[in-house]
ZAFIMI-681049 format. One line per field, with one value per residue (C-alpha): chain; x, y, z; residue number from 1. Coordinates in Angstrom, 3 decimals, padded with zeros to 6 digits. Example, Ala and Ser with C-alpha at 12.3 -4.5 7.8 and 13.67 -1.06 7.14 Angstrom:
REM ZAFIMI-681049
ch = [A:A]
xx = [012.300:013.670]
yy = [-004.500:-001.060]
zz = [007.800:007.140]
i = [1:2]
***
This chain:
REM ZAFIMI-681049
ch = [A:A:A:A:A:A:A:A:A:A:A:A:A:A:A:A:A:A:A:A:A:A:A:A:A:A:A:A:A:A:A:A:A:A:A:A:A:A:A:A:A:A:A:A:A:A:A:A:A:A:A:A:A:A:A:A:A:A:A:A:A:A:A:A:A:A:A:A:A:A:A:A:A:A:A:A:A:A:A:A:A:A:A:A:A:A:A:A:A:A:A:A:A:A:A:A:A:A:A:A:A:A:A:A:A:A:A:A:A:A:A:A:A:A:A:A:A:A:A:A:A:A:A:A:A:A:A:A:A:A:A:A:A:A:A:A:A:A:A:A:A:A:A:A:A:A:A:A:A:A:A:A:A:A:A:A:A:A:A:A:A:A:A:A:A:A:A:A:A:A:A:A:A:A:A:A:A:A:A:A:A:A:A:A:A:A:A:A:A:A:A:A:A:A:A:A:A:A:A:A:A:A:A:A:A:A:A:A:A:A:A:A:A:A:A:A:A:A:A:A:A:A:A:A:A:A:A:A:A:A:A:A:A:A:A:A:A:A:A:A:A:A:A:A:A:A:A:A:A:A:A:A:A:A:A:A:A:A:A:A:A:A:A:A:A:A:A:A:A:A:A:A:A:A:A:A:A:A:A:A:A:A:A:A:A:A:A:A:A:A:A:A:A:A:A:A:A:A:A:A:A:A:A:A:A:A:A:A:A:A:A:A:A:A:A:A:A:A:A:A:A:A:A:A:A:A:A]
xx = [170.641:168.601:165.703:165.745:165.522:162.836:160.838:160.831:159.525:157.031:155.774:155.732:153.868:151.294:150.683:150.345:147.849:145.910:145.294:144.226:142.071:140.436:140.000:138.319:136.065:134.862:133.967:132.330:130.294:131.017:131.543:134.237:133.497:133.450:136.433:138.317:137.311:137.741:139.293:141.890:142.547:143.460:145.304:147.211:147.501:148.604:152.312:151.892:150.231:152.675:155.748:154.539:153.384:156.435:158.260:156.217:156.496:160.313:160.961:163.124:165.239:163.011:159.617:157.215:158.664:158.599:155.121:153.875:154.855:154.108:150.524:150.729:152.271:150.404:147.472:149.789:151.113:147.725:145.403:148.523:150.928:149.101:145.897:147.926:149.406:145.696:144.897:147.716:146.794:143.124:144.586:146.548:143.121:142.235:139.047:138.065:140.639:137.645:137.755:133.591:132.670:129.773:128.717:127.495:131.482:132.957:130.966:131.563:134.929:136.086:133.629:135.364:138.719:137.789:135.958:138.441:141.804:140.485:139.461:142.859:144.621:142.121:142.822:146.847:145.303:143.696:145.616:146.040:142.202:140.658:142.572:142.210:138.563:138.773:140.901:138.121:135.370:137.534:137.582:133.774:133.417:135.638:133.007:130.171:131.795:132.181:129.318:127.463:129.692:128.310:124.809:125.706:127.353:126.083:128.005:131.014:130.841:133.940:136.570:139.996:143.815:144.978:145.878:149.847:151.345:149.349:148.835:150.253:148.659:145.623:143.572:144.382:141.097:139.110:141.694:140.653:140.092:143.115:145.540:144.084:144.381:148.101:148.931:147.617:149.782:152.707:152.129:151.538:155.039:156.828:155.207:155.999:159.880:159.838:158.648:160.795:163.930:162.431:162.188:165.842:166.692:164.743:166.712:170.195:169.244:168.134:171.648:173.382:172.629:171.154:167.380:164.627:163.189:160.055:160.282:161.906:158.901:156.916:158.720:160.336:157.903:154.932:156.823:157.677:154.314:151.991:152.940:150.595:147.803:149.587:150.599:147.121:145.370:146.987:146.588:142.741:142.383:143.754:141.676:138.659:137.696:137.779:135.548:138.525:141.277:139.472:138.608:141.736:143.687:140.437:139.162:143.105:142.972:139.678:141.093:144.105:141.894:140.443:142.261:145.703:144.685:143.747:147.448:148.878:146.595:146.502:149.928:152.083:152.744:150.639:152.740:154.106:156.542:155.462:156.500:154.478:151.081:151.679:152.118:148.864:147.223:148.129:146.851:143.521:142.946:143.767:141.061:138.256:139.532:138.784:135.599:134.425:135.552:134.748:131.242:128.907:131.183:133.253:136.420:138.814:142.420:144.443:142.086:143.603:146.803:147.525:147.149:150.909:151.762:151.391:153.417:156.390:155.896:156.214:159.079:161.309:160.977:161.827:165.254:165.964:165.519:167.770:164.762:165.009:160.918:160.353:161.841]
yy = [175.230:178.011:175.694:173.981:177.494:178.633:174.900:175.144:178.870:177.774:175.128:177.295:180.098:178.297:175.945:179.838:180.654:177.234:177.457:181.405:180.255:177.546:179.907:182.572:179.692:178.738:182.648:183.104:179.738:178.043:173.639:171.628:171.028:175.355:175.549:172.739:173.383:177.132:178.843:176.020:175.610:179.271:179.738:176.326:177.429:180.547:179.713:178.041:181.367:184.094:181.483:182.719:186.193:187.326:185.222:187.433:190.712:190.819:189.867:187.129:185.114:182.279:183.899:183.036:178.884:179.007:180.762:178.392:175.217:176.295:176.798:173.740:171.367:171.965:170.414:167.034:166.619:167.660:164.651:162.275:162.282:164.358:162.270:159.205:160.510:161.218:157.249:156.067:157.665:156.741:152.948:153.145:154.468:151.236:152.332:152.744:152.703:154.742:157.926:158.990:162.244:164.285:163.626:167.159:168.233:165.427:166.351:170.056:170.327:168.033:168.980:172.872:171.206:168.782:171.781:174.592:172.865:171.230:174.937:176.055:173.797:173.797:177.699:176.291:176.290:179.944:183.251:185.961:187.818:184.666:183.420:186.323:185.917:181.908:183.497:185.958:182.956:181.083:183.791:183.901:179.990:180.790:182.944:180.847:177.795:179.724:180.940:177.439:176.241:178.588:178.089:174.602:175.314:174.043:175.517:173.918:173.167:171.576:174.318:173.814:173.320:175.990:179.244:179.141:182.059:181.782:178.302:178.510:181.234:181.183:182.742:179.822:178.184:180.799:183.297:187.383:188.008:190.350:187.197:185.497:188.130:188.839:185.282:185.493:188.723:186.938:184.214:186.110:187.850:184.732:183.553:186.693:186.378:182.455:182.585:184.734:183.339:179.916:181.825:182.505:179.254:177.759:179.665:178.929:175.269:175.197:177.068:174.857:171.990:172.810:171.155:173.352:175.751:174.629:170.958:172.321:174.011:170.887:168.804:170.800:173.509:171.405:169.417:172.731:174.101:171.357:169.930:172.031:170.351:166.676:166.698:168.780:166.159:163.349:165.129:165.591:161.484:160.601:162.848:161.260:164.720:163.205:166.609:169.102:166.393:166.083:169.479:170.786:169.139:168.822:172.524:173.590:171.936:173.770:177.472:176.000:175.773:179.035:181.243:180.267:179.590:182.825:183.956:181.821:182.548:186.346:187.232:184.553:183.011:179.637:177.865:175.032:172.709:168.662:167.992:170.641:169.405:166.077:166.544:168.987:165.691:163.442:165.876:166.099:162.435:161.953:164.255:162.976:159.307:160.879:162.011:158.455:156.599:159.158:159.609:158.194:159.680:156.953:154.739:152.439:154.385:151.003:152.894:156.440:155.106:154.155:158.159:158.132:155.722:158.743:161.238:158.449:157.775:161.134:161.964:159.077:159.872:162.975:162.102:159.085:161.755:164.284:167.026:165.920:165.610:168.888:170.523]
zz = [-008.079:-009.603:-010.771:-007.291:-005.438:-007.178:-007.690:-004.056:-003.931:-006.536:-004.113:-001.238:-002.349:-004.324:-000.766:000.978:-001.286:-001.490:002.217:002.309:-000.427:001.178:004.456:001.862:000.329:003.856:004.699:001.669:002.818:-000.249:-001.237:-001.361:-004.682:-005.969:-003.456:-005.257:-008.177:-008.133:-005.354:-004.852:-008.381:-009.723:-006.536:-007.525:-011.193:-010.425:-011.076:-014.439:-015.413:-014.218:-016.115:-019.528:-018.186:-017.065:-020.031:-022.372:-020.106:-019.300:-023.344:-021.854:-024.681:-025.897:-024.515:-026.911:-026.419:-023.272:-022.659:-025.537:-023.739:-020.291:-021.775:-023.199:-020.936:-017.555:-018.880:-019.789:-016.627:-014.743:-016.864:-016.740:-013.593:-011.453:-011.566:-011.566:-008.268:-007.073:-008.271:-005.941:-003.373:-003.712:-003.932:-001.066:001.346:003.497:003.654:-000.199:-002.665:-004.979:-005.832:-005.313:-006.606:-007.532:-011.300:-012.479:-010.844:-013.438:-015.945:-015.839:-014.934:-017.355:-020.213:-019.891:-019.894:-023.271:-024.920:-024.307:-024.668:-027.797:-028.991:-028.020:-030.487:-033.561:-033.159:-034.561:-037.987:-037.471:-038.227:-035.585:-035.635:-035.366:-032.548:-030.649:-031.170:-029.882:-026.327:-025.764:-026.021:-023.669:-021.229:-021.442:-021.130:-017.948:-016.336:-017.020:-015.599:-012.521:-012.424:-012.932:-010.415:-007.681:-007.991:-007.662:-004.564:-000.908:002.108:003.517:007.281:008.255:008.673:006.814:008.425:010.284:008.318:007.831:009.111:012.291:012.756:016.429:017.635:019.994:017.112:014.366:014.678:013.141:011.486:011.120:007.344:007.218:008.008:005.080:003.277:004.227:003.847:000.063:-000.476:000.723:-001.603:-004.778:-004.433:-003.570:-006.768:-008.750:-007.532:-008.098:-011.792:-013.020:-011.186:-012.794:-016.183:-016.420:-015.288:-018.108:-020.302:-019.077:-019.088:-022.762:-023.727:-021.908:-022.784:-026.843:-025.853:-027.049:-024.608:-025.665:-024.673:-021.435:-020.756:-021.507:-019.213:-016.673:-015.835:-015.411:-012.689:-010.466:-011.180:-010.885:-008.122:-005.531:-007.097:-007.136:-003.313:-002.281:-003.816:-002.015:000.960:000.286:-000.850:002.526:004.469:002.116:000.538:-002.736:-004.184:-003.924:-004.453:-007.535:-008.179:-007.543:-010.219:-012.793:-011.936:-012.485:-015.857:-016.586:-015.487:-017.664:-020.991:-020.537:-019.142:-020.038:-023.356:-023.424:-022.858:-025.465:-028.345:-027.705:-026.995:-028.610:-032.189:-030.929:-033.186:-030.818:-032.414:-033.318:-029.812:-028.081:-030.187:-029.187:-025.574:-026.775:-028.303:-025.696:-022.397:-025.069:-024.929:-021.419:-020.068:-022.196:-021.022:-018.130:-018.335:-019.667:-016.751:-014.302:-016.177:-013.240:-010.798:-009.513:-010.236:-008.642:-007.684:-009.728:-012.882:-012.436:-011.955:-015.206:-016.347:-015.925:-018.492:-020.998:-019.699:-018.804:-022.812:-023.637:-021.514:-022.422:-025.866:-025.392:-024.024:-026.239:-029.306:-027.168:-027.293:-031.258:-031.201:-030.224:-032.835]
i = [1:2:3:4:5:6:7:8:9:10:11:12:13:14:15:16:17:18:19:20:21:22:23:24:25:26:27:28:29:30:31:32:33:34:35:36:37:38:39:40:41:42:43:44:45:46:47:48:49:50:51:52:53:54:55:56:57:58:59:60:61:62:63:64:65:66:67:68:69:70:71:72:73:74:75:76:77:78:79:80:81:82:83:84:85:86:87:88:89:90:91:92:93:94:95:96:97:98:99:100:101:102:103:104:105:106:107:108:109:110:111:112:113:114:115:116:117:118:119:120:121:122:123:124:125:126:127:128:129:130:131:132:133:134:135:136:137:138:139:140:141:142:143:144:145:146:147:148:149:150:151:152:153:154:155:156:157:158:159:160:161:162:163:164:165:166:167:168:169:170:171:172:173:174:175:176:177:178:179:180:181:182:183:184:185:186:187:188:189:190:191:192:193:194:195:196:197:198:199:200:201:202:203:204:205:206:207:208:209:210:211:212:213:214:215:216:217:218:219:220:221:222:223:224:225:226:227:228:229:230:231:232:233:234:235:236:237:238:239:240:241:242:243:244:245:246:247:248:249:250:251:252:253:254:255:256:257:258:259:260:261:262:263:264:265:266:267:268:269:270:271:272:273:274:275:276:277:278:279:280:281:282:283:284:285:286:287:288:289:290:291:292:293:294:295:296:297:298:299:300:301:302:303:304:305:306:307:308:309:310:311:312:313:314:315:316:317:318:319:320:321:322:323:324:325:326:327]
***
């Protein structure tokens, strides 16, 4: 019940703050493809990231497992089910089952994701100093991605849904900064409250029923966390705004690699079990996949479907061996 109250909290907040994002993106006059790929995605990532935060900060049993493989296994379900969900929905569009994006927002979402997250797991082999050293790198590859992302930037004109909390008021249309900015306060406690109730859930789970916490993390977190940026996506294919469905789920994996990263090699072991590295491995060679199909910009949704097959693999392994290959 625990992991259901807070999943749900988890997807609440995270759609709160997607929304005020996409409001702030269209006041600060900025693309679909920056807002997808930035504003939409850290607001969407935002509850993968406070998981291991307040793991680490509250010293909660298991910690460094859990932050580990909610580091680790975002990116697996993001460049595996997540996309696959985006590829079904792209299928299902009458009107063209592509997905049709700009190149250079392939190319440099996806080339932060590959470079990073492959970083991030070379850095296994490295002892503390040196990883430290790789985080603050990422960080810095963060800020130039975003940076190289704005000047890329052209003005979006169509304004987004209605702001949430007023979307029935006579005001909705065009929504006072200080609702958006309430709206994104509300949704950064709910987030606060949700990942830690989701923390302690993990960890009564894992003692329950003797699975790592690790390959928990992996399996279960990923599925509260990621899904803002499955379902926003399929809401963005069918309204044929294939830049932020796109962006939202390959700009999340980007933040992901950096940022996240960051967390994990700075203020954990980073020494993920075999199970962990090959959910690593496999979320590795899904996103450069990827980037080859997605090279010139363009592929059928049938294509991105098959993303899934992965993760499915990985999971039913996982319970065949009874959490046995995470150890």
């Amino acid at each position: 019940m625990l992991f259901l109250v807070s999943g749900a909290l988890l997807v609440v907040a995270a759609e709160l703050f997607t929304n005020a994002v996409e409001w702030a993106g269209y006041r600060l006059r900025l693309g679909s493809g920056a807002t997808g790929s930035l504003l939409a995605a850290i607001g969407t990532s935002l509850p993968e990231t406070i998981v291991p935060v307040i793991a680490l900060a509250t010293r909660a049993p298991s910690a460094n497992s859990i932050a580990i493989g909610a580091v680790l296994g975002s990116s697996l379900l993001l460049m595996t089910l997540a996309t696959a969900a985006m590829g079904a929905a792209v299928a299902l569009r009458r009107t063209r089952p592509e997905l049709l994006l700009a190149p250079r927002q392939v190319h440099q979402d996806l080339g932060v994701f590959v470079a990073g997250y492959g970083a991030a797991l070379v850095s296994i082999l490295l002892p503390r100093p040196e990883r430290v050293v790789v985080g603050v790198l990422l960080l810095l590859t963060y800020a130039w991605h975003v940076r190289r992302t704005l000047q890329s930037s052209e003005p979006e004109e169509e304004m987004p849904e209605p702001l949430h909390i007023i979307r029935w008021h006579h005001s909705a249309p065009r929504p006072h900064p200080a609702f958006i900015a309430l709206q994104l306060v509300v949704a950064i406690l709910l987030l606060v409250v949700a990942s830690e109730l989701f923390v302690n859930a993990l960890h009564n789970v894992a003692g329950a029923l003797g699975v790592p916490a690790m390959i928990l993390a992996i399996v279960v977190v990923p599925l509260a966390t990621e899904m803002p940026e499955a379902l926003n996506s399929v809401l963005w294919v069918r309204t044929n705004d294939d830049g932020l469905a796109f962006g939202n789920i390959a700009g999340s994996a980007a933040f992901q690699a950096t940022v996240l990263a960051f967390i994990g090699l700075v203020f954990t072991t980073w020494r993920p079990s075999f199970g962990a590295i090959l959910g690593a491995l496999l979320a590795l060679a899904g996103g450069a996949v990827l980037l080859v199909v997605l090279w010139r910009g363009r592929a059928r949704g049938t294509v991105l479907m098959l993303a899934g097959v992965p993760w499915l693999a990985f999971v039913i392994a996982q319970v065949v061996s009874g959490g046995r290959l995470g150890a």
